[in-house]
ZAMARGU-4260 file (C-alpha; in steps of 0.2 Angstrom, whole numbers, plus 5000, padded with zeros to 4 digits):
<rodrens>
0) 5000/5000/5000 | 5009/5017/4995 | 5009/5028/5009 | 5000/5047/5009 | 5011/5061/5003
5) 5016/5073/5016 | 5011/5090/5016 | 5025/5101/5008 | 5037/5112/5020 | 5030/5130/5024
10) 5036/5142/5009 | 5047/5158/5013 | 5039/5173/5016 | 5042/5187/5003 | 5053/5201/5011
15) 5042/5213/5019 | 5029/5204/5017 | 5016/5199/5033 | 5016/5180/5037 | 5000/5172/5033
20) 4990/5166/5045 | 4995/5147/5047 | 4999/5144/5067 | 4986/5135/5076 | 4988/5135/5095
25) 4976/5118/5099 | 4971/5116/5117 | 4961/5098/5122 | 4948/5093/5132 | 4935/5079/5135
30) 4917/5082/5128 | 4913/5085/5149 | 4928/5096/5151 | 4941/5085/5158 | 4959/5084/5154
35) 4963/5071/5140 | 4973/5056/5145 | 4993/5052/5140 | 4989/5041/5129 | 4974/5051/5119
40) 4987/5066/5120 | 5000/5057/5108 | 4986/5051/5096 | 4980/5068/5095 | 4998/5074/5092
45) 4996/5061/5078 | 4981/5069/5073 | 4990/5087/5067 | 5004/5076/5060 | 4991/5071/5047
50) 4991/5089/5041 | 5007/5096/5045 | 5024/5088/5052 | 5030/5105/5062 | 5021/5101/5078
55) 5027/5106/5094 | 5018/5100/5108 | 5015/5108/5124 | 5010/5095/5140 | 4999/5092/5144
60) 4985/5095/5133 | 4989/5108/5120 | 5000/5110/5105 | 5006/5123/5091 | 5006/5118/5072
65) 5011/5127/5059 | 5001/5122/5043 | 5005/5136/5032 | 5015/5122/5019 | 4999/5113/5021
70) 4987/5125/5014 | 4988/5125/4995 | 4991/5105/4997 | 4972/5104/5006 | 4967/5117/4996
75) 4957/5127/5012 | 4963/5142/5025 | 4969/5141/5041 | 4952/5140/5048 | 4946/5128/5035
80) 4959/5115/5041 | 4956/5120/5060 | 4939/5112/5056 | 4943/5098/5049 | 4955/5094/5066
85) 4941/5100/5078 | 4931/5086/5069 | 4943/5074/5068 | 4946/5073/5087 | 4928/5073/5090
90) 4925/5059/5079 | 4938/5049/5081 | 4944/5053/5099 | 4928/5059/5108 | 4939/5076/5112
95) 4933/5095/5110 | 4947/5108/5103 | 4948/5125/5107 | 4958/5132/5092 | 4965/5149/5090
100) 4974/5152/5074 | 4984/5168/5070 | 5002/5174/5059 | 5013/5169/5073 | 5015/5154/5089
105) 5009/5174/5102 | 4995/5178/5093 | 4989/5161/5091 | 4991/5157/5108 | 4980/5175/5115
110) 4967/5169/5100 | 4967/5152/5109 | 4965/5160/5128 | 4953/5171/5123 | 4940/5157/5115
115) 4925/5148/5122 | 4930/5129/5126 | 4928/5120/5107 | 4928/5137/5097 | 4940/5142/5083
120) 4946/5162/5084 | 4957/5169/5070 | 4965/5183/5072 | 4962/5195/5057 | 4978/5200/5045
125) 4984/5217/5043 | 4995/5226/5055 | 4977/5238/5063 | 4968/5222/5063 | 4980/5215/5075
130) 4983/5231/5086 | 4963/5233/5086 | 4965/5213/5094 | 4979/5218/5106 | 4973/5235/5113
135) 4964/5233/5126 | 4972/5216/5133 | 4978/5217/5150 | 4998/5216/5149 | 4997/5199/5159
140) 4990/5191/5143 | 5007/5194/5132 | 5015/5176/5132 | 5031/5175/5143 | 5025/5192/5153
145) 5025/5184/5172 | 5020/5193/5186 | 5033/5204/5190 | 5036/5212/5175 | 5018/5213/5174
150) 5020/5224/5191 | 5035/5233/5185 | 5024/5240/5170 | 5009/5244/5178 | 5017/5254/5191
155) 5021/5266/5177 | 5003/5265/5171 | 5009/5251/5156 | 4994/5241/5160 | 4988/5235/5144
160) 4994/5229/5128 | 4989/5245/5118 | 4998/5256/5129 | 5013/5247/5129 | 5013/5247/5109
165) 5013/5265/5110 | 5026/5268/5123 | 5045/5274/5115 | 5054/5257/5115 | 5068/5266/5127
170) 5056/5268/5141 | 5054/5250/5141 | 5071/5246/5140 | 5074/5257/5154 | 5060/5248/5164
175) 5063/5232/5161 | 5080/5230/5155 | 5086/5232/5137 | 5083/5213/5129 | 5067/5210/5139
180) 5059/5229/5137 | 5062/5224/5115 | 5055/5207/5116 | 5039/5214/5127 | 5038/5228/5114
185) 5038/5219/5101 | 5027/5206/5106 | 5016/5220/5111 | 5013/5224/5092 | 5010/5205/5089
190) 5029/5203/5084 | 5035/5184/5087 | 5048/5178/5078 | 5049/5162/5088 | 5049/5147/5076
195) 5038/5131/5081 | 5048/5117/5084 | 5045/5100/5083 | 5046/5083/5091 | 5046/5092/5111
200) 5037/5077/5117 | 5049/5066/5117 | 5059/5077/5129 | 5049/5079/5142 | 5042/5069/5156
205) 5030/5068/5166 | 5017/5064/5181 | 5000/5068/5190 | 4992/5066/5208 | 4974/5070/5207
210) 4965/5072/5223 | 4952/5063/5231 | 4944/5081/5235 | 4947/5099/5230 | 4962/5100/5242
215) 4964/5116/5253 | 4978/5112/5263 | 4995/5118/5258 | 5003/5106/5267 | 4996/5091/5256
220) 4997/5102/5243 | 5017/5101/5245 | 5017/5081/5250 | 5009/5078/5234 | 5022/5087/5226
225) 5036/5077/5234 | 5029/5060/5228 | 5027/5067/5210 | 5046/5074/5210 | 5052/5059/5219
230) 5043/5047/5207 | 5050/5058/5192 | 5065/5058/5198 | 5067/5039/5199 | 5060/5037/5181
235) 5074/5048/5175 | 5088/5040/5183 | 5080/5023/5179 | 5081/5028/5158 | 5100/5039/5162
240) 5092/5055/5157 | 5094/5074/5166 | 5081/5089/5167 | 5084/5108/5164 | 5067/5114/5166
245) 5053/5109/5178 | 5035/5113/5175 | 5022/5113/5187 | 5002/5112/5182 | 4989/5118/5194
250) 4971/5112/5191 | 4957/5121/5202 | 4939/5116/5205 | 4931/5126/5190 | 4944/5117/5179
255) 4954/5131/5175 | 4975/5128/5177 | 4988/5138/5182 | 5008/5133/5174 | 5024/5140/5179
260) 5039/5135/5173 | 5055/5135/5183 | 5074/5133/5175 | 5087/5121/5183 | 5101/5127/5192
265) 5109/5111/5182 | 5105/5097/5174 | 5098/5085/5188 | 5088/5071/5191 | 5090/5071/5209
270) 5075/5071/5220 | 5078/5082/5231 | 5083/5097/5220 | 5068/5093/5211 | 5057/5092/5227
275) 5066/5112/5230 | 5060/5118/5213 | 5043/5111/5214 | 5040/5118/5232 | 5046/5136/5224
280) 5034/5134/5210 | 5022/5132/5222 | 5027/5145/5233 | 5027/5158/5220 | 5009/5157/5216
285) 5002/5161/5232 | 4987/5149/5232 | 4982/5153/5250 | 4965/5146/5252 | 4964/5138/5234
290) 4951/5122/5230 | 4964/5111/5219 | 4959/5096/5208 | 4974/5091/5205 | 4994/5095/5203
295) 5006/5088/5189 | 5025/5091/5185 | 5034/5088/5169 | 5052/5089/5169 | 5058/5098/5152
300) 5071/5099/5142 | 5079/5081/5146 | 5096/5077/5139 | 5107/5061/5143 | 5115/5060/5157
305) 5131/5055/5154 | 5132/5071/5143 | 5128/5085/5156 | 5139/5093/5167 | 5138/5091/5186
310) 5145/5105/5195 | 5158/5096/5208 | 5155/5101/5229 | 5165/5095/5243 | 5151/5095/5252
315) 5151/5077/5260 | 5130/5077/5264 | 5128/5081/5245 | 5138/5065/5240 | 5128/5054/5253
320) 5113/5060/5247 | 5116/5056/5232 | 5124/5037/5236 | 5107/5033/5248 | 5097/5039/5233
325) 5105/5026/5222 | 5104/5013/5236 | 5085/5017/5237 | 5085/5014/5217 | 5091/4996/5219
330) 5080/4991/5232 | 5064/4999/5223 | 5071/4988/5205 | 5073/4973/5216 | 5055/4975/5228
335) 5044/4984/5219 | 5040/5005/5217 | 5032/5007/5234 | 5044/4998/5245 | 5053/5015/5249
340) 5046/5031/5247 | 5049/5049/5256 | 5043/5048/5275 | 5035/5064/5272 | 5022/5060/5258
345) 5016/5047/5272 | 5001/5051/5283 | 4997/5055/5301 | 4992/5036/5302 | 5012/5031/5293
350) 5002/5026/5277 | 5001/5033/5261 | 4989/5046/5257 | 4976/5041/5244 | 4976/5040/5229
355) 4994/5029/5231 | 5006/5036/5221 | 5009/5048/5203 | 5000/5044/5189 | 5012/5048/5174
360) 5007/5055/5162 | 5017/5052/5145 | 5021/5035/5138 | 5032/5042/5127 | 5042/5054/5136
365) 5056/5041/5143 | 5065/5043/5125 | 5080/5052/5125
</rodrens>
């Protein structure tokens, strides 16, 4: 049986010319409005590879595509082929896509945000079309603008997109430093240069604890979090593989998430720096009295182990750490996951908090 051609690579640009719009920024969800599963992720992952092979995914239920060498081959527009994916997952994976589509990875991403769950929203071309769509979005919504430089531009009255734009590009640089004050100006004028880059699945991985209930307590909150980083941990020594990045995913009872990113000191998959990084991610979004569904962590950005550096200490507790970690390695290979665990993700009764254990959540993201 001959295999179906591939769609064509995406065509240069003409200098000066606007990009068309061909990014779609896909987010998934159940038909009730649950998260999808590991498995349905990849096969919808598969799904955009039908019309396009520059896919990036983004863990755990989203993606960016860009289709623009796939129009002329399926002879439709961006939106025309976001249809046919939005019907596609529904009819062959019982999932609902909320697609925003737009000229570049930001502005398909704030078209995405600001769309009802299933819907597809296109940003319009044309350099006052897309000011007309920024103007009046709060400076939180540019992608990559956290909160602290959020507060640093509103203190100077910077508090939405539109006024941003039309702020001198020094003034910016002198807020916010020169590189970041001309990616937040340019970004405020719907500039993104960033190119979508495929296959990031395979080098990421992660896991899940849901809760029995909307959990309020911080302190669960933070064992939870030590089981995930001590469970990921082990999966990456056990495959020889290092993180630079971890990412922590907040769920909350109306089914909204909240995802920060956090950059590794170094390459690691040691359980306790990762149990430090996901208790600062934590920390930093202040959830006080939140009702949470559920927390995951995906470590990003894996490499091979034996090819990272490891910054040398002569500290003698860090290298006993690390030689009871690899004792506690070999006797979970020889009795089983749950023979050791962290004293602290046990209960007040000495037994483990329900539900028992992670729940990972990528089958595929152990490959190097």
């Amino acid at each position: 049986m001959t295999p179906a051609p591939r769609p064509p690579a995406a065509p240069p640009d003409p200098p000066g010319a606007p990009r068309r719009p061909g990014m779609l920024h896909v987010r998934f969800r159940t038909v009730d409005g649950g998260p999808v599963s590991a498995g349905c992720f990849e096969q919808l992952l598969g799904l955009l590879a039908q019309f396009t092979p520059v896919i990036e995914a983004l863990p755990p239920d989203a993606a960016l595509a860009d289709v623009r060498g796939a129009l002329r081959y399926f002879d439709r527009d961006a939106v025309g082929l976001a249809e046919l994916v939005r019907l596609r997952a529904l009819a062959w994976h019982g999932v609902r896509c909320t697609i925003g589509i737009g000229a570049n990875p930001l502005l398909a991403r704030m078209a995405a945000q600001g769309a009802a769950p299933g819907e597809i929203r296109a940003v319009p071309e044309g350099a006052p079309a897309v000011a007309a769509f920024l103007d009046r979005r709060p400076v939180s919504a540019l992608h990559g603008v956290g909160p602290a430089t959020a507060r640093a531009l509103c203190a100077y009255g910077l508090d939405s997109v539109g006024r941003i734009a039309a702020a001198p590009p020094a003034t910016l640089q002198r807020i916010l430093g020169a590189k970041t004050g001309r990616i937040v100006y340019e970004r405020a004028r719907g500039i993104d240069p960033t190119p979508v880059t495929p296959n990031a699945a395979a080098r990421s991985m992660g896991a899940e604890h849901r809760f029995v209930h909307d959990e309020l307590d911080p302190a669960r909150r933070r064992r939870a979090l030590l089981s995930l980083a001590d469970d990921l941990g082990a999966r990456m020594r056990a495959s020889g593989q290092v993180a630079r990045a971890l990412t922590l995913t907040v769920r909350y009872a109306d089914r909204s998430t909240t995802t920060r990113t956090r950059r590794l000191d170094g390459p690691t998959a040691h359980g306790p720096a990762l149990t430090e990084a996901a208790y600062a991610l934590h920390a930093a979004l202040g959830l006080q009295r939140a009702r949470v569904r559920s927390v995951a962590l995906r470590a990003e950005d894996l490499c091979r182990a034996e090819r990272a550096a490891r910054q040398l200490t002569f500290d003698p507790s860090d290298d006993r750490a690390h030689r009871i970690e690899a004792a506690v390695d070999r006797a979970r290979a020889r009795f089983g996951t749950g023979s050791v665990r962290p004293a602290a993700t046990l209960g007040r009764t000495g037994r483990p908090s329900p539900p028992p254990g992670p729940k990972p959540l990528g089958p595929g993201g152990n490959r190097p």
